[in-house]
C-alpha positions as a printed NumPy array, in Angstrom:
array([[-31.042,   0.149,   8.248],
       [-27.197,  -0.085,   8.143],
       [-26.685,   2.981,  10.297],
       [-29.147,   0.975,  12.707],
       [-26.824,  -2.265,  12.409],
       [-23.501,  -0.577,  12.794],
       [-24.626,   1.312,  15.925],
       [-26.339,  -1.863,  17.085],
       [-23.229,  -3.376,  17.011],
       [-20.98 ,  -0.697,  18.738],
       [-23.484,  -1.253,  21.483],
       [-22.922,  -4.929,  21.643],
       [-19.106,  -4.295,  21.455],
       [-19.604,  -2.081,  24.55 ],
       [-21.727,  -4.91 ,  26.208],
       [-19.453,  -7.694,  25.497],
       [-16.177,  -6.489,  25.499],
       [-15.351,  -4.07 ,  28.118],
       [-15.699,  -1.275,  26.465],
       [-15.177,   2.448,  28.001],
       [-16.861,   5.05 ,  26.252],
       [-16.905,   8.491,  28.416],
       [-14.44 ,   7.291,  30.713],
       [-11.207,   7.09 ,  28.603],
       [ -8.938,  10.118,  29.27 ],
       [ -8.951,  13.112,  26.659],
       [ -6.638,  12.389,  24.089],
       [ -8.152,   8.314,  23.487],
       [-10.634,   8.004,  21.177],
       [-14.589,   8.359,  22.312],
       [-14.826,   4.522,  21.86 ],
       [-12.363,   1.648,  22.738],
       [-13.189,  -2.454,  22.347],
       [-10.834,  -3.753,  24.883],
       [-10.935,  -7.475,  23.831],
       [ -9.683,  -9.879,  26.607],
       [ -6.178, -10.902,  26.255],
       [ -2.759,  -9.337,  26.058],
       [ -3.38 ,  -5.997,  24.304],
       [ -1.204,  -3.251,  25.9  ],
       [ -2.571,   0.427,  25.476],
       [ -0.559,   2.005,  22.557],
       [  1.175,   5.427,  23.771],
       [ -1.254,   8.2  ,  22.903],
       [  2.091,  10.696,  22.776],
       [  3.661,   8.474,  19.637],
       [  0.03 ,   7.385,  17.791],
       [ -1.765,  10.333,  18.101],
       [ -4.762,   8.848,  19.434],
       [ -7.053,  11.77 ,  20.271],
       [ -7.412,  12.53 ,  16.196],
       [ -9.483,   8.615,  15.894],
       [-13.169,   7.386,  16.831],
       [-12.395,   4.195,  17.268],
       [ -9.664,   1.517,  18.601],
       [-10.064,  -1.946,  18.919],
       [ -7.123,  -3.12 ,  21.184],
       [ -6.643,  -6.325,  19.866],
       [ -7.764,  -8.545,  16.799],
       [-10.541,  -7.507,  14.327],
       [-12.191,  -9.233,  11.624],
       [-14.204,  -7.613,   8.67 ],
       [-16.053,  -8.774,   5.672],
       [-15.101,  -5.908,   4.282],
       [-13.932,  -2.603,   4.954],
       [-14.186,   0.502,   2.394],
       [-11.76 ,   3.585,   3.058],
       [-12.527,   6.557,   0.574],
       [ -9.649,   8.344,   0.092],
       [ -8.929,  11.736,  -0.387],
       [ -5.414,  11.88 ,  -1.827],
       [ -4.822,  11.049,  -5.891],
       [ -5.348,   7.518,  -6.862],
       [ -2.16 ,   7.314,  -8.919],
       [ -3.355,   6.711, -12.437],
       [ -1.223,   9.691, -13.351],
       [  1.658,   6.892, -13.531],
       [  0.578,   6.325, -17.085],
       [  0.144,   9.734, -18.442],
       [  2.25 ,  10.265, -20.899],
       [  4.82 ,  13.189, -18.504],
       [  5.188,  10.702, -15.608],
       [  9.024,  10.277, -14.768],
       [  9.47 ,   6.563, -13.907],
       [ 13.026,   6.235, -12.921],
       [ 15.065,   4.198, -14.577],
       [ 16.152,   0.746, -13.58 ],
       [ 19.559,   1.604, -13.069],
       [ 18.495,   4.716, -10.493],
       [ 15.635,   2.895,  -8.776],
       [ 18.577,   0.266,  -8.14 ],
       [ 21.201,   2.486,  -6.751],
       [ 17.765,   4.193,  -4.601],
       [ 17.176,   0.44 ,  -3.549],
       [ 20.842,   0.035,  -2.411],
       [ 21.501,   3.327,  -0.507],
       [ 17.558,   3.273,   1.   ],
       [ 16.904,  -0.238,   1.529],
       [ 13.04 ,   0.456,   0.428],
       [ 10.912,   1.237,  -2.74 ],
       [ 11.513,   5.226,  -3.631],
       [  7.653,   6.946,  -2.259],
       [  7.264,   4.431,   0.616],
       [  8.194,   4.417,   3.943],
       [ 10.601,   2.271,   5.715],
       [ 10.345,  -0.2  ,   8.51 ],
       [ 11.218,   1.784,  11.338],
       [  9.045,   4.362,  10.297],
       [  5.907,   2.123,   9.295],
       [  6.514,   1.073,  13.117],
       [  7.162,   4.335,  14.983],
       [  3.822,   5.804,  12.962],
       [  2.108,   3.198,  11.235],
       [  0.065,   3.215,   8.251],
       [ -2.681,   4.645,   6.608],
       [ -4.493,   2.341,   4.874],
       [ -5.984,   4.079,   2.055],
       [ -2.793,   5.713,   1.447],
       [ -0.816,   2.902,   1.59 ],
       [ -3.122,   1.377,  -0.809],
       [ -2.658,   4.1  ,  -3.299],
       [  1.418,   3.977,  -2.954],
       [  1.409,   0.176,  -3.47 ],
       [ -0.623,   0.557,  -6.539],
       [  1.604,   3.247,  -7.881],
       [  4.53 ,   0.822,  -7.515],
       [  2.544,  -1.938,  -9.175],
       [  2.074,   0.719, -12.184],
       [  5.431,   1.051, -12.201],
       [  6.234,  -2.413, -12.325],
       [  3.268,  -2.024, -15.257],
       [  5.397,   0.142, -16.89 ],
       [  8.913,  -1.538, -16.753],
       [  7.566,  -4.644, -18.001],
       [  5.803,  -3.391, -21.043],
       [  9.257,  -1.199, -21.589],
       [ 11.533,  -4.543, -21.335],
       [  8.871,  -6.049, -23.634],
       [  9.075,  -3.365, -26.634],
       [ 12.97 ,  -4.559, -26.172],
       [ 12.595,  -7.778, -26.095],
       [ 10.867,  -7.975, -29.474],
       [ 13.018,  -5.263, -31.204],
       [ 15.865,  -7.662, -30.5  ],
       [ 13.772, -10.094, -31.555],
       [ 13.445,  -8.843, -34.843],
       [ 17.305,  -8.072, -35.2  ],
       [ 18.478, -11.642, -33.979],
       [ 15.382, -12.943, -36.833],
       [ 16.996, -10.594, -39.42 ],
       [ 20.706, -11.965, -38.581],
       [ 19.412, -15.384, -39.008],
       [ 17.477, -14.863, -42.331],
       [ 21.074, -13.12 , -43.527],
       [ 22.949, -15.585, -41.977],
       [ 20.637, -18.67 , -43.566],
       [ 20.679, -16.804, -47.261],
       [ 24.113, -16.189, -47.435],
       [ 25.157, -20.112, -46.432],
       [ 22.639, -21.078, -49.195],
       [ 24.284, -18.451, -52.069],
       [ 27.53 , -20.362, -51.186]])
């Protein structure tokens, strides 16, 4: 029944919205929704065009939208041999780069675009990270904790011996 709804509603799309299915030239995709309003044609030369089914020139909306992905998820961020780079490198990266070490810049993301699903996974990797860093400043955090307590206890016992 779903296969039945979503080519149902391709053939709306191609009803309502100007669609041209055989008639695009060879390296387009075998269906484009053309939705009224100013949507130029991308450049098939820079967005490699001929390797997708479908473009929607133009807005979309979704309920939802699943992308199964073929790459690593990256869970391997917290096995035990992952190299997280420390703060100090990931901020000299930062500086010299001007983006996140494993993603892309901005004039990349707009000559190419993205890929969702991979973005997905690299954003999750850095929010790992971030996973990581914070449980690391944490175990800090409480061993100075437990110093500053023990200087104070000292401190407090050897005002009262006096």
């Amino acid at each position: 029944m779903k296969l039945f709804l979503l080519y149902f509603t391709f053939f709306i799309a191609a009803m309502f919205f100007q669609t041209h299915l055989s008639a695009q030239p060879q390296n387009y995709p075998r269906l484009t929704i053309n939705i009224p309003g100013p949507n130029p044609m991308p450049d098939p030369e820079r967005t490699g065009l001929d390797t997708f089914e479908l473009l929607v020139l133009g807005e979309g909306l979704f309920e939802e939208v699943v992308v199964l992905l073929e790459a690593d998820w990256p869970d391997y961020v917290f096995e035990p041999n992952y190299d997280l780079m420390s703060l100090k490198d990931l901020e000299k990266y930062i500086q010299m780069e001007g983006h996140l070490p494993n993603l892309p810049d901005a004039a990349e993301i707009k000559e190419k675009g993205i890929k969702q699903g991979e973005m997905d996974a690299k954003l999750l990797e850095k929010i790992e990270e971030l996973t990581l860093y914070t449980i690391n400043l944490n175990k800090r955090i409480e061993q100075q904790q437990k110093i500053i307590d023990q200087l104070l206890d000292t401190s407090t016992d050897s005002s009262v011996a006096e």
